[in-house]
TISE-615521 format. One record per residue: x negated, y negated, z of N, C-alpha, C, O in turn; residue in one letter. Coordinates in steps of 0.02 Angstrom, whole numbers, padded with zeros to 5 digits, always signed. Layout:
N
XYZXYZXYZXYZa
...
END
This chain:
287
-02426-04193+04986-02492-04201+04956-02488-04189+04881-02463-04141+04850x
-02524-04250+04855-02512-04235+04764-02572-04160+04742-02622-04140+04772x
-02542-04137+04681-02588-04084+04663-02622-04111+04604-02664-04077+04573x
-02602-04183+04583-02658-04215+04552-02739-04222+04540-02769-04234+04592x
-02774-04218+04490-02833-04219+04490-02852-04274+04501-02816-04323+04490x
-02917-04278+04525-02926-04348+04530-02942-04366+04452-02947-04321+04410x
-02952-04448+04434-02938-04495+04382-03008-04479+04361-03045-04524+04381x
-03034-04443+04336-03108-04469+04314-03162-04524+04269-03161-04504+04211x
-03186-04558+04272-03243-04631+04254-03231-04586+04157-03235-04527+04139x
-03215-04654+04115-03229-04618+04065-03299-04622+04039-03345-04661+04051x
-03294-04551+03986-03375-04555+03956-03394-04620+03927-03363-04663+03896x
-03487-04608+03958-03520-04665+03926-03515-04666+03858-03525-04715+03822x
-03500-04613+03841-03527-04636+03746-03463-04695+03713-03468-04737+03668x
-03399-04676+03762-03322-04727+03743-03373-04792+03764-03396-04821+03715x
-03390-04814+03816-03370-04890+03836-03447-04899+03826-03451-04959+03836x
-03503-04880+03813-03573-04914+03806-03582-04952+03763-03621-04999+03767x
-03541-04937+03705-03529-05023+03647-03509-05058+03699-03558-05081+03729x
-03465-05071+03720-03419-05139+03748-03493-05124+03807-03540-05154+03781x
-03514-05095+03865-03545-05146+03908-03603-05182+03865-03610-05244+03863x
-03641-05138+03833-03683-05153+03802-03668-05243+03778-03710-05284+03794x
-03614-05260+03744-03576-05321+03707-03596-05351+03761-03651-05379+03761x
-03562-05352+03811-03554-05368+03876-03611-05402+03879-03618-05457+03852x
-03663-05369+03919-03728-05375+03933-03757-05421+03872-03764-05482+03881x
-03769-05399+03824-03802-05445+03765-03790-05509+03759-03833-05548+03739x
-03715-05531+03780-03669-05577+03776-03706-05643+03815-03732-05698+03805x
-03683-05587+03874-03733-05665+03939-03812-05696+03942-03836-05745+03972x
-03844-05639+03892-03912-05626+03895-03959-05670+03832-04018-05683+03820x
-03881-05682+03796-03918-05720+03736-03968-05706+03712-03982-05647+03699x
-04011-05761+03700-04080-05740+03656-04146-05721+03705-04192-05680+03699x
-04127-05771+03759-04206-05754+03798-04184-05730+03860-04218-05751+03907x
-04130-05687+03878-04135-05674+03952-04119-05712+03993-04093-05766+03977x
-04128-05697+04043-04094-05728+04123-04151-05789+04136-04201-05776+04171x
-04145-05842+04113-04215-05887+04129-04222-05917+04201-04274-05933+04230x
-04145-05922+04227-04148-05930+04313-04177-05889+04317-04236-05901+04304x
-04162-05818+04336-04189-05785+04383-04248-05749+04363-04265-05697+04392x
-04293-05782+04296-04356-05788+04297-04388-05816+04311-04447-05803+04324x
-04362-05863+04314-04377-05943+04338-04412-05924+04417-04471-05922+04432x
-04355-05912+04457-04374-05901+04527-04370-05846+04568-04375-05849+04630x
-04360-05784+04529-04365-05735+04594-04423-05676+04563-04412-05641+04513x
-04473-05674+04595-04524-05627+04605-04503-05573+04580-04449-05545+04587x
-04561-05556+04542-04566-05496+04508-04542-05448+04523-04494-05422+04494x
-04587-05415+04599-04564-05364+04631-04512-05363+04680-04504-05310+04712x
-04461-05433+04697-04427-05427+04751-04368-05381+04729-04344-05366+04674x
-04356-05363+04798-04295-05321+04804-04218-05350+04832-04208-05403+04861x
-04169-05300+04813-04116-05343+04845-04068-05299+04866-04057-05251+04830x
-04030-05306+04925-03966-05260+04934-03892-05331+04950-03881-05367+04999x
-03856-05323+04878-03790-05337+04890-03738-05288+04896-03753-05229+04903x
-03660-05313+04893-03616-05283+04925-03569-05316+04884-03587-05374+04873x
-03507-05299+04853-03440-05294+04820-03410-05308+04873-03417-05274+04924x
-03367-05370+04868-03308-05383+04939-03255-05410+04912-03254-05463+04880x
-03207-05372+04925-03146-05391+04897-03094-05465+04941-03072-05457+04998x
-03085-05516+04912-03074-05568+04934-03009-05577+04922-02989-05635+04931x
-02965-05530+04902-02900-05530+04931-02890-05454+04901-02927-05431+04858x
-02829-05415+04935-02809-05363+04917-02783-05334+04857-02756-05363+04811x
-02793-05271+04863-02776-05254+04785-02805-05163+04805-02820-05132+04856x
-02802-05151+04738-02819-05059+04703-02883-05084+04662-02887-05136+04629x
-02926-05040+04673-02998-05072+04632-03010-05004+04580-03008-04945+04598x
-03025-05037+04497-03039-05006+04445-03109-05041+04418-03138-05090+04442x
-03130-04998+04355-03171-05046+04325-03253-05022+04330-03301-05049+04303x
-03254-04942+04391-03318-04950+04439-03361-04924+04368-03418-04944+04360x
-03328-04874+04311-03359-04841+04267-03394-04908+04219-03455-04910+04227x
-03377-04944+04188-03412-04999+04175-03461-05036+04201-03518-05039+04178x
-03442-05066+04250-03461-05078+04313-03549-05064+04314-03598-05098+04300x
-03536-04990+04343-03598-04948+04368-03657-04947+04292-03718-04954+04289x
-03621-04940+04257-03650-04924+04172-03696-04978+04155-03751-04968+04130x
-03673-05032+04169-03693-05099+04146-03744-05102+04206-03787-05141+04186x
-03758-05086+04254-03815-05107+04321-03867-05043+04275-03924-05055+04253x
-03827-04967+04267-03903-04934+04269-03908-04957+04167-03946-04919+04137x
-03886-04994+04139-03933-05011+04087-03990-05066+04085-04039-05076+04050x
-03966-05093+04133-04008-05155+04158-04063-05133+04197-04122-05152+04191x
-04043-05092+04238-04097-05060+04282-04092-04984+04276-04036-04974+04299x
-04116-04927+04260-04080-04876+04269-04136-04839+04338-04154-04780+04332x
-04161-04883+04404-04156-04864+04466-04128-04881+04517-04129-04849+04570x
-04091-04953+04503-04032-04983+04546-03996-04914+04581-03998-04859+04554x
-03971-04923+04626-03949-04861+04657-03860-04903+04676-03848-04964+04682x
-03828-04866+04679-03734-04880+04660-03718-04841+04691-03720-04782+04673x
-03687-04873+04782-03660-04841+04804-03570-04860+04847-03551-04900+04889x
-03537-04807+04808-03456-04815+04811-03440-04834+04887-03488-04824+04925x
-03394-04854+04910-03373-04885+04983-03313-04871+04977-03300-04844+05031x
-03264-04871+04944-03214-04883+04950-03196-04861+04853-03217-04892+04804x
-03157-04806+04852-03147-04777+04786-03087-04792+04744-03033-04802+04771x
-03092-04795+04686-03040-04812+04624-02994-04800+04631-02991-04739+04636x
-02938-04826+04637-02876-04821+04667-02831-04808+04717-02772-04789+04717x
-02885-04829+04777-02879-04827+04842-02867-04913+04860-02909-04957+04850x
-02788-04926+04893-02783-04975+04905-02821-05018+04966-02815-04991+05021x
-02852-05072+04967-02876-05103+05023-02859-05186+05043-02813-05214+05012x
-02891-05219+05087-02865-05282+05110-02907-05313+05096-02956-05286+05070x
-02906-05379+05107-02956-05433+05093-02998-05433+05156-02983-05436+05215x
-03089-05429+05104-03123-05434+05158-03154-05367+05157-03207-05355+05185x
-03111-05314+05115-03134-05257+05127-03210-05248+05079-03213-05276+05024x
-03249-05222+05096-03347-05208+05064-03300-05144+05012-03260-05105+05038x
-03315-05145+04945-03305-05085+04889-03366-05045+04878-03374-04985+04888x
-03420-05102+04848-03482-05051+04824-03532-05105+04856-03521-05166+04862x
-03606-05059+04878-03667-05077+04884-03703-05072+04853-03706-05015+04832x
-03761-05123+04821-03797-05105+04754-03872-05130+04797-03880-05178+04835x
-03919-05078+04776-03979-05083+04812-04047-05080+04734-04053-05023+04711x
-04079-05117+04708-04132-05134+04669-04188-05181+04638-04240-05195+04669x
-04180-05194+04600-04244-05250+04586-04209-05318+04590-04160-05314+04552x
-04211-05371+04614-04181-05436+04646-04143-05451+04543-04090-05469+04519x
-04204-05434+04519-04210-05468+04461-04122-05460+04423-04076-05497+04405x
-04144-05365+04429-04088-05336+04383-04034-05355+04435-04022-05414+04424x
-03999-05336+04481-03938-05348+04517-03907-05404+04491-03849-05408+04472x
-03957-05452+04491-03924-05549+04460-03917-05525+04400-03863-05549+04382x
-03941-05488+04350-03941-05501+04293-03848-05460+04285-03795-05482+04261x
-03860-05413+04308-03816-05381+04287-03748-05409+04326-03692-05395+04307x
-03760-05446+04374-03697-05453+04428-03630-05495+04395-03577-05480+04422x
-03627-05529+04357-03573-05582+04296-03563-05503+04269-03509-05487+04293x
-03588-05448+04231-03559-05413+04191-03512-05375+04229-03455-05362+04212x
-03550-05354+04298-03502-05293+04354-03465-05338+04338-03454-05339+04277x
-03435-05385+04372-03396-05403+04428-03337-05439+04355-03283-05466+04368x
-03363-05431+04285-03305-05443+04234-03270-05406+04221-03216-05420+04195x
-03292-05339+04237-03243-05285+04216-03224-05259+04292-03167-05236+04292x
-03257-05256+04359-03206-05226+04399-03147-05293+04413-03096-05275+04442x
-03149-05341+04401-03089-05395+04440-03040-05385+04397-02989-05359+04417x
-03046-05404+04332-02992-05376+04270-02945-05299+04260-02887-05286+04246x
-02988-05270+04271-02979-05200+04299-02942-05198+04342-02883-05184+04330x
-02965-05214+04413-02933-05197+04472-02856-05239+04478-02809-05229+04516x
-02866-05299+04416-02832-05327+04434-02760-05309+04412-02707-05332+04433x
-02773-05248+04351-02715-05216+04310-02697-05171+04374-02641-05179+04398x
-02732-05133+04397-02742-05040+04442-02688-05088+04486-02634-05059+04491x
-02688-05148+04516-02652-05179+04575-02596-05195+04551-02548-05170+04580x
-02582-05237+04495-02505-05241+04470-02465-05176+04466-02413-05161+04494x
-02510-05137+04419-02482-05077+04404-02444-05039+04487-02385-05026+04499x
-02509-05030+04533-02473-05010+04606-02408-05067+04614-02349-05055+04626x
-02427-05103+04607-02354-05140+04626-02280-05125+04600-02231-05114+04636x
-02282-05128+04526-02222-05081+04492-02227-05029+04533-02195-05030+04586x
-02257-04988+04523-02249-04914+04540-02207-04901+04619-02161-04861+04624x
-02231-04940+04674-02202-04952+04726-02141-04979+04729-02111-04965+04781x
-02102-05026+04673-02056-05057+04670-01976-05002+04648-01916-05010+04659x
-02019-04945+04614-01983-04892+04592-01985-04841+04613-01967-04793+04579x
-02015-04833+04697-02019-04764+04727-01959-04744+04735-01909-04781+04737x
-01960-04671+04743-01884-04631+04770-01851-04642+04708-01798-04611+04715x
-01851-04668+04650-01831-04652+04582-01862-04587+04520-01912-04551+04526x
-01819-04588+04471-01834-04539+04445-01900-04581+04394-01946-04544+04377x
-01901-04621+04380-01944-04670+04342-02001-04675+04347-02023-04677+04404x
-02051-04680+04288-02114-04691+04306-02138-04734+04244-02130-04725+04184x
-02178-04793+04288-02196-04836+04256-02263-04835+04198-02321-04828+04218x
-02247-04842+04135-02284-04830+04092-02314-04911+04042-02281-04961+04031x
-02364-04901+04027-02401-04954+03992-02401-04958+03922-02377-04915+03885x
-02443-05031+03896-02384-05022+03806-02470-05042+03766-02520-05067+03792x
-02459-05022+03709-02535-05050+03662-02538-05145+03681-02560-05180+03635x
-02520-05172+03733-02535-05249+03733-02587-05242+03773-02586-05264+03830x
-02636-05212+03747-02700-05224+03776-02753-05265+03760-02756-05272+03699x
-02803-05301+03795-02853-05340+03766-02904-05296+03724-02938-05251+03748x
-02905-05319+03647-02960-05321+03612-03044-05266+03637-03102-05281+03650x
-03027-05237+03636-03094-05183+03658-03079-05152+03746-03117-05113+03774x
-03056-05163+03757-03019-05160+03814-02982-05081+03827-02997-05034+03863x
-02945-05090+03795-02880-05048+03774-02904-04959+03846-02874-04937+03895x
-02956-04942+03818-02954-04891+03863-02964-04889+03929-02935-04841+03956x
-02996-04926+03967-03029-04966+03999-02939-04995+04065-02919-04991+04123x
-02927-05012+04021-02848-05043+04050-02809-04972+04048-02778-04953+04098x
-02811-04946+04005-02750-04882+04018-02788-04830+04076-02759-04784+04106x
-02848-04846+04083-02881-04796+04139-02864-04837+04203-02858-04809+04257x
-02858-04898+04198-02828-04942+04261-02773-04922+04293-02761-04905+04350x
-02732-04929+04225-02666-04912+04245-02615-04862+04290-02566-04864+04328x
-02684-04796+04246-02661-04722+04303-02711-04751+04365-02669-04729+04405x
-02751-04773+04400-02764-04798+04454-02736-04808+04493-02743-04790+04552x
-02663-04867+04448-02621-04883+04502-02588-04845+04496-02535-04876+04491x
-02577-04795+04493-02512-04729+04494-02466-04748+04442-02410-04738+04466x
-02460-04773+04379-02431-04788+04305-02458-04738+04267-02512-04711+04279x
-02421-04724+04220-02425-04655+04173-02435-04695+04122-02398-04744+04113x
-02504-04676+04067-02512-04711+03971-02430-04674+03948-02393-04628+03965x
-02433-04740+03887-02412-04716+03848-02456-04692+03773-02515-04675+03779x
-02428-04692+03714-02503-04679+03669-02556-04741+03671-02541-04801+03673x
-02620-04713+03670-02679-04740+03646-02663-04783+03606-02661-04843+03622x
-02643-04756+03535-02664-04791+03488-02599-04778+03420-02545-04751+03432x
-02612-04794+03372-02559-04781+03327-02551-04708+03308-02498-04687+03285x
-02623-04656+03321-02624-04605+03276-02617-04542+03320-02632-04485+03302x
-02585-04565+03403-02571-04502+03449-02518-04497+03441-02512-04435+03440x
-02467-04518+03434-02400-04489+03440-02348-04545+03374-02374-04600+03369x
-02297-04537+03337-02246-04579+03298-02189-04622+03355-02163-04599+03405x
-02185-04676+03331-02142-04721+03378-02116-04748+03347-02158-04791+03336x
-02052-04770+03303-02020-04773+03263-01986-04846+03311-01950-04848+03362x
-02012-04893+03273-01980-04970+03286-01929-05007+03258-01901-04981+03210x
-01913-05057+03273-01828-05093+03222-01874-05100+03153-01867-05070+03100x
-01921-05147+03172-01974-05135+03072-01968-05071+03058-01911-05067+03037x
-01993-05014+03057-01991-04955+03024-01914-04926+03022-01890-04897+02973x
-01887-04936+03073-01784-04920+03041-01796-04963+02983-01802-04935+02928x
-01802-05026+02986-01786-05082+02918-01786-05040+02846-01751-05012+02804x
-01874-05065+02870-01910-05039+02806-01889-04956+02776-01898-04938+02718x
-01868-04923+02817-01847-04845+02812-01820-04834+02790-01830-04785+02753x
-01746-04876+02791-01689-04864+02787-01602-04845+02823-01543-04833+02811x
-01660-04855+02878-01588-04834+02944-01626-04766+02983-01670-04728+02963x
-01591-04769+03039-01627-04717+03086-01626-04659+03052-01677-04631+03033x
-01578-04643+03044-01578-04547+03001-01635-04539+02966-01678-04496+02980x
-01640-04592+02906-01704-04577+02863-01751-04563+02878-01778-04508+02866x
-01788-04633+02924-01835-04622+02987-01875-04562+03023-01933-04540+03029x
-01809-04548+03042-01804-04474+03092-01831-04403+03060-01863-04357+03086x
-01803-04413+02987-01794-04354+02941-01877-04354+02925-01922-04319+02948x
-01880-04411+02873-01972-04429+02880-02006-04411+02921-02037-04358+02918x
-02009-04463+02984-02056-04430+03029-02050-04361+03060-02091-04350+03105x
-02008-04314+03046-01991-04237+03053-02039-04220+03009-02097-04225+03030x
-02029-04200+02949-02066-04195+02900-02127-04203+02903-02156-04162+02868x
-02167-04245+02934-02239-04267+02902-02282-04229+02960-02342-04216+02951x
-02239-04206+03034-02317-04198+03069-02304-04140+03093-02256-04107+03072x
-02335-04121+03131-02343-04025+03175-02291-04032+03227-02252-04079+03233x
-02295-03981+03263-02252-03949+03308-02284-03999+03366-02241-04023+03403x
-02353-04019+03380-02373-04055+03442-02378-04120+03435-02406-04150+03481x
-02358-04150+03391-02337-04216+03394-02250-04248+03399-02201-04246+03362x
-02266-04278+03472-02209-04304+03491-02177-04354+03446-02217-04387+03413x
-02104-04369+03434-02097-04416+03370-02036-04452+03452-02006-04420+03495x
-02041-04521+03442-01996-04558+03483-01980-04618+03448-02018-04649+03410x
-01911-04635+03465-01892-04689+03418-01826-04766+03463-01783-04755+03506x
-01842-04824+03435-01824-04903+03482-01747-04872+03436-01742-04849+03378x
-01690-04884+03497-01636-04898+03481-01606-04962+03534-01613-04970+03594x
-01561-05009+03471-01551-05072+03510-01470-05065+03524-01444-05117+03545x
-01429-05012+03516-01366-05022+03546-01351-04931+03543-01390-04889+03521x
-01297-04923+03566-01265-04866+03581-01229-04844+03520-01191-04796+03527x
-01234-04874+03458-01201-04800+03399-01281-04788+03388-01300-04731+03402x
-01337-04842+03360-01390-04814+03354-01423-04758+03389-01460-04720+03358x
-01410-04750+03463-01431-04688+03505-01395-04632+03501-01414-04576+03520x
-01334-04646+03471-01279-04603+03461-01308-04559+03389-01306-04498+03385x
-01334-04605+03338-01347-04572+03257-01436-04540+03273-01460-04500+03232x
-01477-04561+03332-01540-04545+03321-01536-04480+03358-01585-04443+03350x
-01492-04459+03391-01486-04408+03440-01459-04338+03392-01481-04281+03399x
-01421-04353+03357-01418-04296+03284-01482-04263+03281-01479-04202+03289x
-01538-04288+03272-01599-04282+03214-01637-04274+03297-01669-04327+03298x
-01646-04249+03345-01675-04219+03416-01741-04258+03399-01785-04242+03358x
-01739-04306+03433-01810-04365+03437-01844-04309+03505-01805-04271+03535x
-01904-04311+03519-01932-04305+03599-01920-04376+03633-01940-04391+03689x
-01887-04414+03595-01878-04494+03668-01884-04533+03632-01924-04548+03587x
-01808-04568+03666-01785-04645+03630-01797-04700+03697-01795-04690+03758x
-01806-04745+03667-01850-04797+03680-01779-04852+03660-01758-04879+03609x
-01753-04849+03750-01673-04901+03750-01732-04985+03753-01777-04995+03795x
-01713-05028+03704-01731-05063+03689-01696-05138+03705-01651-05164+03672x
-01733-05169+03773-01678-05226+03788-01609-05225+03810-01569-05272+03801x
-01595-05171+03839-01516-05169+03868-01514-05197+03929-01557-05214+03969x
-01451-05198+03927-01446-05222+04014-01435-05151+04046-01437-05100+04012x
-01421-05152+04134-01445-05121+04169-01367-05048+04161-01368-04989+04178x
-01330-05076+04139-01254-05050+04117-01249-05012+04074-01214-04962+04077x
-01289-05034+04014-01303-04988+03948-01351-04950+03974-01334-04891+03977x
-01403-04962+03993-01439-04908+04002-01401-04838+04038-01392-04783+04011x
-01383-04857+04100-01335-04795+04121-01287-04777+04084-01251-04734+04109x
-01273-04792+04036-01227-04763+03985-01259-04732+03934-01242-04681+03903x
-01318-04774+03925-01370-04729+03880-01384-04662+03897-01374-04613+03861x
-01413-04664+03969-01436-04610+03988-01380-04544+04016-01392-04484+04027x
-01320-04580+04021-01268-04516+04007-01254-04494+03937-01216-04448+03926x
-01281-04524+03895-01251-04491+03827-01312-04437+03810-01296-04381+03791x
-01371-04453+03817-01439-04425+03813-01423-04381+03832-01428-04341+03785x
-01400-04350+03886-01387-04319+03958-01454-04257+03930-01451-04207+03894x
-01507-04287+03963-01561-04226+03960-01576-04232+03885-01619-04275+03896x
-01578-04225+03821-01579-04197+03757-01629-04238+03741-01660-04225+03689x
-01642-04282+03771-01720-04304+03754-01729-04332+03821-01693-04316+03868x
-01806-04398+03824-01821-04432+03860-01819-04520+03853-01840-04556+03808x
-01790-04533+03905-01754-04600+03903-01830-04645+03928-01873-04627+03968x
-01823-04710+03887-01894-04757+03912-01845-04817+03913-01804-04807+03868x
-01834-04862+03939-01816-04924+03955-01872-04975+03945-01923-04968+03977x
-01864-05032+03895-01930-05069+03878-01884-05151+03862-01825-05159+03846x
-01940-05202+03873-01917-05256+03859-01900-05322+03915-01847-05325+03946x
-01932-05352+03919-01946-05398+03961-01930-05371+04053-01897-05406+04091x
-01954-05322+04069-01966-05288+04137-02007-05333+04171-02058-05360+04150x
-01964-05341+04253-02006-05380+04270-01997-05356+04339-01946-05323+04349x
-02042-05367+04394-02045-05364+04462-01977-05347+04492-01956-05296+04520x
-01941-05421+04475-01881-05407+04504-01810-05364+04470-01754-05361+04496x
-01827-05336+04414-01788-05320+04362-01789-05260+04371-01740-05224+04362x
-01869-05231+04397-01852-05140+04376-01838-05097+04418-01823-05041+04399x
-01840-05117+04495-01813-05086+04552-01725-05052+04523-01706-04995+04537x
-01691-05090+04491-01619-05111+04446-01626-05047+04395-01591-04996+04398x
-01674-05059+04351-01689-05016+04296-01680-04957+04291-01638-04922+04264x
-01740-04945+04332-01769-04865+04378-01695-04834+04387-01674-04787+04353x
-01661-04867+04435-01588-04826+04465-01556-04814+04400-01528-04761+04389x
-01560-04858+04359-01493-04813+04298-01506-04718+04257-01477-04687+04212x
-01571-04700+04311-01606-04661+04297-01632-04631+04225-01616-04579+04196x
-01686-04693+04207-01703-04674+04135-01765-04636+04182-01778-04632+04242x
-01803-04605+04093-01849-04576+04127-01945-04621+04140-01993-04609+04176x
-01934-04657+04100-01985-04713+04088-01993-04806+04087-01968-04843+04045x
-02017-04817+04122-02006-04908+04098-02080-04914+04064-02133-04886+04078x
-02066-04956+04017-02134-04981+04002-02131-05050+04003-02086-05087+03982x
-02205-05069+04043-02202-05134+04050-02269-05178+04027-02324-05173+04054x
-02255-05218+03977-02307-05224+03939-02345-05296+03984-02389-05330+03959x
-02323-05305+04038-02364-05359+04091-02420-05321+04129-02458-05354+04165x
-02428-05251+04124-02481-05232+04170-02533-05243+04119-02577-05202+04131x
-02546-05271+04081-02608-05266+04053-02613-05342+03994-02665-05367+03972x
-02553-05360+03982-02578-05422+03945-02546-05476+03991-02540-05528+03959x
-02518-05484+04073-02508-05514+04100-02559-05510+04164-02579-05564+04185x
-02582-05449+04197-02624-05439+04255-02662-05505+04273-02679-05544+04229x
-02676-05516+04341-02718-05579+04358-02787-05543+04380-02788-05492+04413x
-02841-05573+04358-02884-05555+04377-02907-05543+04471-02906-05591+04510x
-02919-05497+04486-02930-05476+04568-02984-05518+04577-03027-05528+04534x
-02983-05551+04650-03063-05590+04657-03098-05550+04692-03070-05528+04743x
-03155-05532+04680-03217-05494+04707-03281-05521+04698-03302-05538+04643x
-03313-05524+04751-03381-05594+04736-03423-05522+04754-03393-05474+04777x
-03476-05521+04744-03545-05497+04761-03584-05549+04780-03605-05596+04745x
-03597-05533+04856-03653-05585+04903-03715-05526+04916-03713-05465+04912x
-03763-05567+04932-03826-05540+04946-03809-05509+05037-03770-05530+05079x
-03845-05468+05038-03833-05431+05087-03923-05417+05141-03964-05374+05124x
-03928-05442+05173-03984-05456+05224-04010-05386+05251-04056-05384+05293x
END
């Protein structure tokens, strides 16, 4: 049994720009004119979230946000919870309120849980591909455009570990910044220099003297860059422990089961989030 917390919905104040966008988006200038057009003022409605093929479902914090701005008495109730795998066919959420708001809002749900769910499900898939390894699959800034948190909250869904947010959580020292630097040492020495004791500094090495000269200057984690599955285990005996090993660079389904075993300590795979297929999930009216 994990002693994990559960994943918690992030705060409204992060994602109420984006649903808000969202919502405004579809709503244009005058509103929903179908479903002014024809559905009664006061009617009511109870639909249902059905997942139409399998997967890990994310997304519900948006999701839910976007129904109670539209309506804030719609009532949202969970069936089947965030990162709990299910089958096709399986009912997720029940939404019970004004006929009006449900339609209005139902294009916004159902944009962010399918996209969502559809990362939380790839992501389970790596993650499963690398069980009984020391490895854990981690995600890269190739995120969509407003997105970004939204997807990395997917990600731990599917049992995938973030990597940084953003540029200004942690230093990651790339072949551009060796360039421009001057060579790893410099790099290393710099980014030593500039930040506190709680900022992690990690740095891309593309062959084995480079991991050899960055390992002098005690990185918290080099980032083996495009090796094959040979170097890496050679990588990670030279490391031996003295930092943390990430394996990155065209990772794929069939590639990292391979990876995982040379026992680095991280893959990152930048397909859970700028490759994911969207999950299909329809919302039908419910009698």
């Amino acid at each position: 049994m994990s002693d994990a917390l559960p994943i918690p919905p992030l705060p409204d104040l992060i994602i109420e720009p984006l649903v808000r966008l969202a919502l405004t988006e579809d709503l244009g200038r005058g509103g929903d004119i179908t479903t002014d057009a024809v559905i009664p003022a006061g009617a009511r409605m109870r639909a249902v979230m059905t997942a139409r093929e399998a997967g890990v479902a994310a997304g519900y914090d948006a999701a839910r946000l976007a129904l109670r701005l539209v309506d804030p008495q719609a009532t949202w109730t969970t069936l089947v919870g965030e990162g709990v795998p299910f089958s096709k066919g399986t009912d997720l959420v029940r939404i019970e309120g004004s006929a009006r708001s449900v339609l209005i809002a139902e294009r916004t749900m159902l944009n962010f849980i399918g996209p969502l769910s559809g990362v939380a499900t790839l992501t389970s898939t790596f993650v499963d591909k690398v069980a009984g390894t020391n490895a854990k699959i981690v995600c890269t800034r190739k995120t969509t455009p407003g997105f970004r948190a939204l997807e990395k909250r997917a990600v731990r869904l599917g049992g995938g570990v973030n990597h940084r947010l953003g540029l200004d959580d942690a230093i990651l020292i790339k072949d551009n910044h060796i360039a421009a630097a001057g060579g790893v040492a410099a790099a290393l020495k710099r980014a030593r220099a500039s930040v506190g004791h709680l900022r992690s500094i990690e740095i891309e090495v593309e062959n084995l003297d480079q991991l050899r000269e960055a390992l002098k200057h005690s990185p918290d984690a080099v980032l083996l860059d495009n090796m094959s599955t040979a170097l890496l285990k050679e990588a990670v005996g030279i490391v031996a422990g003295k930092a943390k090993t990430e394996a990155s660079g065209g990772v794929r389904l069939e590639t990292v089961r391979a990876i995982a075993e040379t026992g680095v300590d991280y893959i990152s795979v930048g397909a859970l989030t700028h490759s994911a297929v969207n999950l299909d999930i329809g919302l039908d009216y419910e009698s």
